[in-house]
C-alpha positions in Angstrom: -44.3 5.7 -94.7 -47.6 6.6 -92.5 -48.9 3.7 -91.2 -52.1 4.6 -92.5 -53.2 7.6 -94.3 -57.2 7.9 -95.2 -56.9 9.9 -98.6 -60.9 11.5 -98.6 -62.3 9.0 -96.7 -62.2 11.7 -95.7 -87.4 17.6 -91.2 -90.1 17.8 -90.3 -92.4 14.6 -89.5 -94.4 14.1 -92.6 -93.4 14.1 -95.8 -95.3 16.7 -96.4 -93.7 19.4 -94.3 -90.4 18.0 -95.6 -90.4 18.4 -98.9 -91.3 22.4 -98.6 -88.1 21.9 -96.1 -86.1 20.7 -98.9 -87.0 23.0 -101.3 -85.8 25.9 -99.4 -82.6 24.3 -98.0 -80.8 23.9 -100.9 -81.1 24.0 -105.1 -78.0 22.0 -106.9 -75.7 22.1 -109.4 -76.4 19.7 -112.4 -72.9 19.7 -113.5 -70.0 18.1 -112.1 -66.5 16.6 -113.3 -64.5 13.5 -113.4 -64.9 9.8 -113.3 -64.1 7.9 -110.4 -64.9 8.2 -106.6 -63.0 7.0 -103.7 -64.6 6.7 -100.5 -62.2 5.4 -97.8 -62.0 6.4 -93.9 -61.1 9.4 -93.0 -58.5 8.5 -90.4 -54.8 9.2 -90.1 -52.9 7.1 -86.8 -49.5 6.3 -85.8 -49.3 2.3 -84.7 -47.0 2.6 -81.6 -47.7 -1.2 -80.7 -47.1 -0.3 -77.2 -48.9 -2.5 -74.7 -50.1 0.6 -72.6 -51.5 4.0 -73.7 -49.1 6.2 -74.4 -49.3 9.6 -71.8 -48.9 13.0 -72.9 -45.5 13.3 -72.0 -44.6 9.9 -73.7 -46.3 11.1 -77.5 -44.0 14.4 -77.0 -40.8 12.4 -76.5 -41.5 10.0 -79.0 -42.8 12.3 -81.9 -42.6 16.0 -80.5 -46.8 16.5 -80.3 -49.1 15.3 -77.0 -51.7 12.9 -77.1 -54.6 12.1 -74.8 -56.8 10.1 -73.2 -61.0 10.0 -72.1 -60.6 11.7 -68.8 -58.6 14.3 -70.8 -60.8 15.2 -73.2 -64.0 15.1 -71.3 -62.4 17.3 -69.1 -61.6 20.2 -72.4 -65.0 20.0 -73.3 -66.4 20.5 -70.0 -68.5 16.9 -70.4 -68.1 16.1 -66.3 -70.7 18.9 -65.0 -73.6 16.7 -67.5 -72.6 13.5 -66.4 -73.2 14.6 -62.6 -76.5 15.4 -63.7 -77.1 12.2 -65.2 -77.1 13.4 -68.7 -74.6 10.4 -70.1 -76.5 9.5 -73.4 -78.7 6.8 -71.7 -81.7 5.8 -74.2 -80.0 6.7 -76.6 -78.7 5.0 -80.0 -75.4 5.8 -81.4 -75.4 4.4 -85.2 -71.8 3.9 -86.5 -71.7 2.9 -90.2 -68.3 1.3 -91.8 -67.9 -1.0 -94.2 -66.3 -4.2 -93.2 -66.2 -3.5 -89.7 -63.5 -5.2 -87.3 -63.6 -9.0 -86.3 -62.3 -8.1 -82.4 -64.1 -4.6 -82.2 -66.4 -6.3 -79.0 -63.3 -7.3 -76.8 -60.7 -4.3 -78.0 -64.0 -2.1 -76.7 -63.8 -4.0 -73.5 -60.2 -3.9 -73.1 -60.4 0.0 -74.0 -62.9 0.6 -71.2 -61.1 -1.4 -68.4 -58.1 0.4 -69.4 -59.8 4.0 -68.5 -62.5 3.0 -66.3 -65.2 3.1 -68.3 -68.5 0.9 -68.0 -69.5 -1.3 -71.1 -72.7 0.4 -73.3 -75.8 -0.9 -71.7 -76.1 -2.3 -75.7 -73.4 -2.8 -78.1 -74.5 -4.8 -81.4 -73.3 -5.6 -84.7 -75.2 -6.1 -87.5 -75.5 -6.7 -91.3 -78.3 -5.2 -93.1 -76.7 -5.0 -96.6 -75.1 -8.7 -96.7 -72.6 -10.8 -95.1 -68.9 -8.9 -94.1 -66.3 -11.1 -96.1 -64.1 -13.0 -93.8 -61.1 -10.6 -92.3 -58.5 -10.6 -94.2 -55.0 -9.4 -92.9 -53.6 -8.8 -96.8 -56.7 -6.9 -97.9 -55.6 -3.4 -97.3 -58.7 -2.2 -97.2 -60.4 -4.2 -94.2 -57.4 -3.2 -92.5 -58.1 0.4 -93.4 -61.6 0.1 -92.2 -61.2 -2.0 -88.9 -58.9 0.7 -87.5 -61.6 3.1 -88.2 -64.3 1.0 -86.7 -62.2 0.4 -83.2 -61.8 4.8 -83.4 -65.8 5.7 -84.2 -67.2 2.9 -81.6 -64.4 3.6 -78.7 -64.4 7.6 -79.2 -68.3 7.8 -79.5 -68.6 6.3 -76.0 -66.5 8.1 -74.2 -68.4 11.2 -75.0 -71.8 9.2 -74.1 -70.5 6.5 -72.1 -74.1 5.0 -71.6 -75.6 5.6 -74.9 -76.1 2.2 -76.8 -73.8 1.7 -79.7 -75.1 -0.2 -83.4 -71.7 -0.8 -84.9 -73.5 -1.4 -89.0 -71.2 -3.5 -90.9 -71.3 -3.3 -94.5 -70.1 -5.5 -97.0 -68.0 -3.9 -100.1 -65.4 -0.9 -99.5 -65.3 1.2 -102.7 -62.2 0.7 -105.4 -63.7 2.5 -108.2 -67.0 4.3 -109.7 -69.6 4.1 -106.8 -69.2 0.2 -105.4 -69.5 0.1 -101.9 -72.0 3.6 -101.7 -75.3 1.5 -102.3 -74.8 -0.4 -99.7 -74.0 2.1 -97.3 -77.0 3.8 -98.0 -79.0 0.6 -98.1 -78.1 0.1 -94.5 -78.8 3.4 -93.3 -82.2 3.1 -94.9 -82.7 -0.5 -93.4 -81.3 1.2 -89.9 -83.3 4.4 -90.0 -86.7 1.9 -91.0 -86.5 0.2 -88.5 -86.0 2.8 -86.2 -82.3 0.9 -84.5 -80.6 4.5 -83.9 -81.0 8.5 -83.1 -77.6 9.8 -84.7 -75.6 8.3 -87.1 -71.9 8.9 -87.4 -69.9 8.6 -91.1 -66.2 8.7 -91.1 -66.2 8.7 -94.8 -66.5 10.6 -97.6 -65.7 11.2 -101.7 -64.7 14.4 -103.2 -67.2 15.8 -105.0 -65.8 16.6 -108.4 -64.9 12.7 -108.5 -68.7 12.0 -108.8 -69.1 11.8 -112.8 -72.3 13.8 -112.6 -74.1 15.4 -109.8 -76.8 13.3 -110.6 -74.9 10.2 -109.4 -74.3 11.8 -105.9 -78.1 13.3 -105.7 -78.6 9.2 -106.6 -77.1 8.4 -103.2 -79.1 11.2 -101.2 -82.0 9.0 -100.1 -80.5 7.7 -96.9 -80.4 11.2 -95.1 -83.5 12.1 -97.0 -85.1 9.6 -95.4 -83.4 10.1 -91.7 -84.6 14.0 -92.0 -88.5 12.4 -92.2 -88.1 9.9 -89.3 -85.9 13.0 -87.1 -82.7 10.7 -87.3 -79.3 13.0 -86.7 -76.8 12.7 -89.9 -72.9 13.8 -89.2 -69.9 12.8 -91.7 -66.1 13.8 -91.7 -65.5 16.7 -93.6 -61.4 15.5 -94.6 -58.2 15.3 -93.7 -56.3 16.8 -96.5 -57.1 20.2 -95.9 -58.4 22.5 -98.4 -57.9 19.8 -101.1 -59.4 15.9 -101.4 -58.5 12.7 -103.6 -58.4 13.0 -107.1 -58.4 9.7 -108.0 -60.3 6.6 -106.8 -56.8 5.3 -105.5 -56.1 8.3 -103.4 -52.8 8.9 -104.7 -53.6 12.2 -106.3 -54.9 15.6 -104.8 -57.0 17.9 -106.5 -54.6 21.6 -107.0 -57.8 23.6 -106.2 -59.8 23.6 -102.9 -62.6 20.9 -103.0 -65.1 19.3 -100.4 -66.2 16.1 -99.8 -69.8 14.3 -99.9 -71.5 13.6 -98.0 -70.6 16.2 -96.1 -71.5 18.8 -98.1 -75.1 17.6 -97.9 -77.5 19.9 -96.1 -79.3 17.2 -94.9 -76.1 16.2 -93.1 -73.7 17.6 -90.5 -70.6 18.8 -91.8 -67.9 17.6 -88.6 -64.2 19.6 -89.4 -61.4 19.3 -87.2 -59.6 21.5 -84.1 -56.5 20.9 -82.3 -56.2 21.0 -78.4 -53.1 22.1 -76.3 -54.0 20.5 -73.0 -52.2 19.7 -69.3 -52.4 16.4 -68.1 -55.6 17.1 -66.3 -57.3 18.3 -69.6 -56.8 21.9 -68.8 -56.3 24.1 -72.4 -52.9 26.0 -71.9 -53.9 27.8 -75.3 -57.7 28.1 -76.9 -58.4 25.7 -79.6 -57.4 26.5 -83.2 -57.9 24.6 -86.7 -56.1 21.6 -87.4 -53.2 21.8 -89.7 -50.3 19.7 -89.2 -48.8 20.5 -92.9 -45.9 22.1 -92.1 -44.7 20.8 -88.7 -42.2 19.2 -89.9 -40.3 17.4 -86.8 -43.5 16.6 -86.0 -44.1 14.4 -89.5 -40.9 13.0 -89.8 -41.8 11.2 -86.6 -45.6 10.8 -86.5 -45.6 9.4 -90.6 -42.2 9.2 -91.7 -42.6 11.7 -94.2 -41.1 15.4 -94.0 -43.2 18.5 -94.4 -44.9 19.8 -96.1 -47.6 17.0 -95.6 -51.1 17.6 -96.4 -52.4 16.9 -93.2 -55.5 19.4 -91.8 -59.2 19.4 -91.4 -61.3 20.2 -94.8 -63.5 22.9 -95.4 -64.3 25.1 -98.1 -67.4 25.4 -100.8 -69.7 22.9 -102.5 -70.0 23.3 -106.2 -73.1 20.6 -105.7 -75.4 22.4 -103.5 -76.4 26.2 -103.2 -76.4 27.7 -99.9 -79.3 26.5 -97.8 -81.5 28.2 -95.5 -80.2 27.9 -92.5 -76.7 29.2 -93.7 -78.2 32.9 -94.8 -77.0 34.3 -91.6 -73.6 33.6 -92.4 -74.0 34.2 -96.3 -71.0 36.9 -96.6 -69.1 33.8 -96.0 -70.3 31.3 -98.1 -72.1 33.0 -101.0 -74.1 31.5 -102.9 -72.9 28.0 -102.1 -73.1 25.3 -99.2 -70.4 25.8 -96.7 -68.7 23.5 -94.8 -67.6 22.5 -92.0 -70.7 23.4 -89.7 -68.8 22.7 -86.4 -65.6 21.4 -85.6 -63.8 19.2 -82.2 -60.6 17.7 -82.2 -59.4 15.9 -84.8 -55.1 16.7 -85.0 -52.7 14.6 -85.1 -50.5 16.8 -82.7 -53.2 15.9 -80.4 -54.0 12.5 -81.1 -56.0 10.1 -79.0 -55.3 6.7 -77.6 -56.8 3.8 -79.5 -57.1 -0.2 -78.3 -56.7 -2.5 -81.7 -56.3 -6.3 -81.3 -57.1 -7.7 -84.8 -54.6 -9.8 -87.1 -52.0 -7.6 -87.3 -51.9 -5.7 -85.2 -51.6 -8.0 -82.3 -53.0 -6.1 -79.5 -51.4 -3.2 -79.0 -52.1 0.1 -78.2 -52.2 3.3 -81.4 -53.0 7.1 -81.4 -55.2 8.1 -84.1 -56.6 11.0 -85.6 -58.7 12.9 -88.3 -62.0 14.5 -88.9 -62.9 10.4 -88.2 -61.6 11.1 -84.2 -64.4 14.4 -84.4 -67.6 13.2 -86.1 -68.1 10.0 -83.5 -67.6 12.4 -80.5 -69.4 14.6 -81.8 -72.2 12.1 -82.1 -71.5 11.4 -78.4 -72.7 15.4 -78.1 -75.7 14.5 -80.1 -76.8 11.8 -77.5 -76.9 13.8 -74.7 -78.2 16.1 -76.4 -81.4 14.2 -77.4 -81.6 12.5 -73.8 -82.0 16.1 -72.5 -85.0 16.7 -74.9 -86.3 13.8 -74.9 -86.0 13.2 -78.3 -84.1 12.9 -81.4 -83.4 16.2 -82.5 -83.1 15.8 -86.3 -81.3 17.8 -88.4 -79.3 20.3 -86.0 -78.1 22.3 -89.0 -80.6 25.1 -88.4 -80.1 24.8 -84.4 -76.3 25.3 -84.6 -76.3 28.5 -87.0 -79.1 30.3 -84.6 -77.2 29.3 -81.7 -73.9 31.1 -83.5 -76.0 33.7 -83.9 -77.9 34.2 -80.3 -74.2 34.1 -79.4 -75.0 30.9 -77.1 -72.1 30.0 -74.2 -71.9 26.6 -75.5 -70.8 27.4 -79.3 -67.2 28.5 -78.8 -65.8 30.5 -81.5 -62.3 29.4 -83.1 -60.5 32.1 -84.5 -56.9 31.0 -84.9 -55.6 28.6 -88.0 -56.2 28.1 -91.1 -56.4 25.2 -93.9 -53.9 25.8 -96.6 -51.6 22.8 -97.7 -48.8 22.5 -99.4 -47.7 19.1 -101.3 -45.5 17.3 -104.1 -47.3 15.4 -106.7 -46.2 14.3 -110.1 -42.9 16.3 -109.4 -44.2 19.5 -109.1 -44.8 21.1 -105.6 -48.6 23.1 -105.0 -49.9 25.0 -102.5 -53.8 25.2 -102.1 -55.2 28.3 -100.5 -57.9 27.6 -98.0 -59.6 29.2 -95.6 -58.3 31.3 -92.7 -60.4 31.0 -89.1 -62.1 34.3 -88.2 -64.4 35.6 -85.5 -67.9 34.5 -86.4 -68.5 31.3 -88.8 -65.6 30.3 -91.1 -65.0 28.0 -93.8 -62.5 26.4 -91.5 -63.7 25.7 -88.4 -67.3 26.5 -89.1 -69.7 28.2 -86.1 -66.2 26.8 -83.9 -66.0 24.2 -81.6 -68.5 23.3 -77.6 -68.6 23.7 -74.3 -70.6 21.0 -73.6 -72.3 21.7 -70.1 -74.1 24.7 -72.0 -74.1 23.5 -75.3 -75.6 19.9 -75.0 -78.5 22.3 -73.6 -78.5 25.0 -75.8 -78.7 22.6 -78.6 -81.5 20.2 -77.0 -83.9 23.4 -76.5 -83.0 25.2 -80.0 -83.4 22.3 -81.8 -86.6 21.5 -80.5 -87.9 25.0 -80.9 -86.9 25.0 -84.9 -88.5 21.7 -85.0 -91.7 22.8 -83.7 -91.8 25.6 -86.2 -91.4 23.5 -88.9 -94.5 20.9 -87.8 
């Protein structure tokens, strides 16, 4: 069995100026289906328990697939030429929003950055806003769940922005059925985004959309990234790990048989973070360019990694909302998305056949070393991106929607197109075997990688001065 599998957990300034923004980003649906939501992390890892990281060479004898460590994957996305230049995320706020959170997440952080050389955040803190975090406990499969996703989002995030400060937000329910444990999410983004405590914050969760019982229930939810579009507060969430599908039921035993997307993902007010894999050396050199994550059908590779043979529905989501319409920003790539809201809108590495090394010490996992993966290893390093990005300009940068589809479309250095993967999945359920059609990577924007995947040295950049300059234009 997998040692863990996340089933879908995976603006202007006045309010004024944002509410003619939101008119013309989006319209939505006022149906939807089904009864129940599950929101869980949107994580997948393999617990080695080793009591050292595990090398490249090591994760390809043990389970046929590389993994990787910080110098590594700075080094793929080109992140040393901006540290030189001081540009490390320094100022800046790095929100990361779980529920539960882990009891040990302050000394596995510590032990994770001795291990690779990495200075503590000038600022790490923990806090509360929505109630007290029940006491850890090692049976509750959820906490579990969620303090393995906490270690990922607050170690990965800093090694992309190694002197950004880090708000680990703890909240105090995980969902088990209907909407339980969404409230007080969004009550502690609103509480964080109020009191002005961050500049981007990073979601490694999410609920397929057709699980909301009516779109009014999700559009219920919304008023957390309304309200970090008016105060120019960065939202990203985790597109999915199941590929073109997503839970079905609030358990996350059941996949949908059509292609779905998640929430809040598929917000436009929100940044939509899919999943790549990388083929690196040792050094963090690509031997092959990046393509979309799809471990389905790698079958030596699950037998080892989960314990489960192929096909496994294991790949980064993407595909169309039937929520929102097709906002603004996405008409340059309408022949893509239609009428609808497309997702993902960028993508970094999130496979399992690339997996990154973790530090975990709390009850039960006894201290040990894991490599972990998703669309949950993406969306925190891509909030690293965000960082630097807003300590070149000076700023928060807001929604970076807009930014990221004109920079696609200026053909900007730093946007790096993927154009190899796709995806489909295949799977058993209920003794019946499905395939769902995705979405294939093309040249140009796709529904499965999105505009593709950074060069950082240009794009951290690019994004800072496009971001601004749409910004200014919608004062």
């Amino acid at each position: 069995m997998k040692a863990l599998r996340g089933m879908s957990p995976s603006a202007g300034g006045i309010a004024g100026s944002l509410a003619i923004l939101a008119a013309s980003l989006f319209t939505v649906s006022t149906t939807a289906s089904a009864a129940t939501i599950s929101i869980a992390p949107t994580l997948l890892k393999h617990q080695s328990s080793a009591k050292q990281p595990l090398t490249p060479q090591q994760c390809v004898a043990e389970w046929t697939e590389p993994c990787y460590d910080p110098s590594q994957i700075q080094a793929a996305y080109n992140l040393q030429p901006l540290y030189r230049q001081g540009v490390t995320g320094k100022g800046q706020t790095i929100v990361i929003v779980d529920s539960f959170g882990s009891p040990t997440i302050a000394s596995d952080l510590a032990t994770f950055d001795q291990e690779f050389g990495l200075a503590a955040p000038p600022s790490f803190k923990v806090i509360q806003p929505a109630g007290a975090v029940p006491p850890f406990d090692i049976n509750n499969s959820d906490m579990v769940g969620w303090a393995g996703e906490t270690t990922l989002d607050v170690e990965w995030s800093h090694v992309i922005a190694p002197q950004a400060n880090i708000l680990l937000v703890e909240t105090p329910v995980s969902e088990t059925e209907g909407t339980a444990g969404f409230p007080q999410i969004v009550e502690a983004e609103n509480y964080v985004i109020d009191h002005h405590l961050g500049d981007v914050i990073s979601q490694s969760f999410s609920a397929t959309e057709e699980t909301f019982p009516t779109a009014q229930s999700l559009l219920d939810l919304r008023s957390a990234y309304i309200n970090a579009a008016r105060h120019g507060v960065t939202v990203l969430a985790a597109t999915g790990d199941d590929g073109a599908t997503d839970a079905a039921n609030a358990a996350g035993t059941l996949l949908y048989t059509k292609p779905v997307v998640t929430w809040p993902p598929s917000d436009p007010l929100v940044t939509a973070v899919g999943g790549t894999q990388l083929q690196l050396t040792s050094l963090g050199q690509r031997v092959a360019p990046d393509q979309v994550w799809n471990d389905t059908y790698n079958e030596a590779f699950n037998e080892d990694f989960f314990g489960v043979p192929a096909p496994d529905p294991d790949a980064a989501n993407g595909g169309k909302s039937v929520i929102f319409s097709r906002p603004s920003y996405q008409s340059s790539v309408a022949r893509v998305v239609g009428d609808q809201r497309g997702v993902p809108d960028i993508s970094m590495n999130a496979a399992c056949s690339s997996s990154v090394n973790v530090y975990e010490s709390y009850p039960g996992v006894a201290g040990a070393w894991g490599q972990y993966c998703g669309t949950s290893e993406a969306t925190p390093m891509f909030a690293g991106v965000v960082a630097l990005a807003d300590q070149v300009a000076h700023h928060r940068l807001g929604l970076i929607n807009p930014a990221l589809y004109a920079m696609e479309a200026g053909g900007q250095r730093g946007v790096v197109d993927v154009t190899n993967g796709n995806n489909t999945v295949s799977f058993s359920q209920n003794g019946h075997n499905y395939t769902v059609h995705g979405y294939r990577a093309t040249p140009g924007y796709d529904l499965a990688s999105g505009v593709g995947t950074i060069n950082a040295a240009y794009f951290v950049p690019e994004l800072a001065y496009t971001a601004s300059a749409v910004r200014g234009r919608q004062r």
